[in-house]
C-alpha positions in Angstrom: 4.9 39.0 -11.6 7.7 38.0 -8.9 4.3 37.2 -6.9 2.5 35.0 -9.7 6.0 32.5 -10.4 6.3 32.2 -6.8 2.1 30.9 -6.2 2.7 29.2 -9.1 5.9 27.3 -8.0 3.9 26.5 -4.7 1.3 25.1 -6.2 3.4 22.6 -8.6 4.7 21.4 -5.7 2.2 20.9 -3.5 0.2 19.4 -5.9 3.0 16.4 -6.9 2.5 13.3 -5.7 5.3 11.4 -3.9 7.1 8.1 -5.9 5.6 5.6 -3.2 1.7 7.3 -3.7 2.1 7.1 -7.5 3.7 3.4 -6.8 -0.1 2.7 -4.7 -2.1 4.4 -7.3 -0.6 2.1 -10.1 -0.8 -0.9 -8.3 -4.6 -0.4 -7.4 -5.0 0.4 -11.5 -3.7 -2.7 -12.3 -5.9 -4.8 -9.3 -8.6 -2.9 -11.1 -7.9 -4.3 -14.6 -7.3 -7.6 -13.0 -3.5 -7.5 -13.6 -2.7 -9.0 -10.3 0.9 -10.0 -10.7 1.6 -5.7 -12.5 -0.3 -4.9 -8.8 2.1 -6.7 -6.8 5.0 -5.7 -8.5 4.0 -1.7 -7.7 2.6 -2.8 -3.8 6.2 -4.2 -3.8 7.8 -0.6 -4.8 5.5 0.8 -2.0 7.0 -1.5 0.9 10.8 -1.0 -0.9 10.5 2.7 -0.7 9.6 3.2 2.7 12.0 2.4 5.7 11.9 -1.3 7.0 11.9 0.6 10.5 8.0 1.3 11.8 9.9 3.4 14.5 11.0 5.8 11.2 7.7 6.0 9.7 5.5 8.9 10.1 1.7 8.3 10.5 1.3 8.6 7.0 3.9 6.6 5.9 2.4 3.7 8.0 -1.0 4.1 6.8 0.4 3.8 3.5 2.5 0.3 4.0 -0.4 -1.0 5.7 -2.4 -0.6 2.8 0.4 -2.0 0.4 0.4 -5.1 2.8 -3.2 -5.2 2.7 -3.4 -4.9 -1.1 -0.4 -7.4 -1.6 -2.7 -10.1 0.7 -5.7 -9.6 -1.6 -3.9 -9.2 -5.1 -1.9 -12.8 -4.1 -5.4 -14.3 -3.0 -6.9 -13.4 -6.1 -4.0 -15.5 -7.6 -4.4 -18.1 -5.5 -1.5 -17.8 -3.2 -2.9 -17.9 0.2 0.5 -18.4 2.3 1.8 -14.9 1.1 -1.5 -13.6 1.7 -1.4 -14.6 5.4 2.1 -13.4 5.4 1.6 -9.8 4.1 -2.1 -9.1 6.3 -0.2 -9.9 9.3 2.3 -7.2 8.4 -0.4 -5.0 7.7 -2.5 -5.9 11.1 0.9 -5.1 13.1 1.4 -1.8 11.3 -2.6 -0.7 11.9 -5.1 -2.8 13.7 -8.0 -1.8 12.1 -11.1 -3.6 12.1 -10.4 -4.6 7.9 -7.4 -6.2 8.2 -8.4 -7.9 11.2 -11.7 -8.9 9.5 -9.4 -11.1 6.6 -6.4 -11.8 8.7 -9.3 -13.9 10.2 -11.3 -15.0 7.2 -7.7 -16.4 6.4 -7.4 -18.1 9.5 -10.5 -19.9 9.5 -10.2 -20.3 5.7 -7.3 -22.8 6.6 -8.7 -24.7 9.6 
């Protein structure tokens, strides 16, 4: 029995989801339903809960504000606000230089010329 409450115990808590992944899969719900401004509000939690420091972020934890940054830049183009969008995908560029947020950070750019 002892054996049983303690698997059981370990897997509850592996299997909870932290506030900032809960705070991502809410605002991508809401980009989903086309509630842009809900989406921002919850990419904003993401970027609030994790340390303004990249030196204190683990790997994870930057993948995961990148893609907050990222989402923030497409939810506020979807809304029309193309000088927040430049802000936040040059956040998310610095944080991981992958070859999508390189791809809009320059569709932005030459967007504006």
């Amino acid at each position: 029995m002892k054996k049983i409450l303690i698997l059981t115990f370990v897997i509850i808590f592996i299997g909870c989801k932290s506030d900032v992944e809960l705070s991502m899969e809410r605002g991508i719900q809401f980009y989903e339903w086309q509630l842009f401004d809900k989406a921002i509000l919850e990419f904003n939690q993401v970027v609030l809960m994790l340390p303004d420091d990249p030196r204190k972020l683990t790997y994870e934890e930057t993948e995961m504000l990148s893609r907050a940054y990222y989402n923030l830049s497409i939810a506020h183009l979807k809304l029309g606000r193309t000088d927040f969008a430049d802000n936040y995908i040059l956040k998310a560029y610095q944080l991981s230089p992958t070859e999508e947020n390189w791809n809009l950070l320059n569709d932005l750019k030459s967007n504006q010329k």
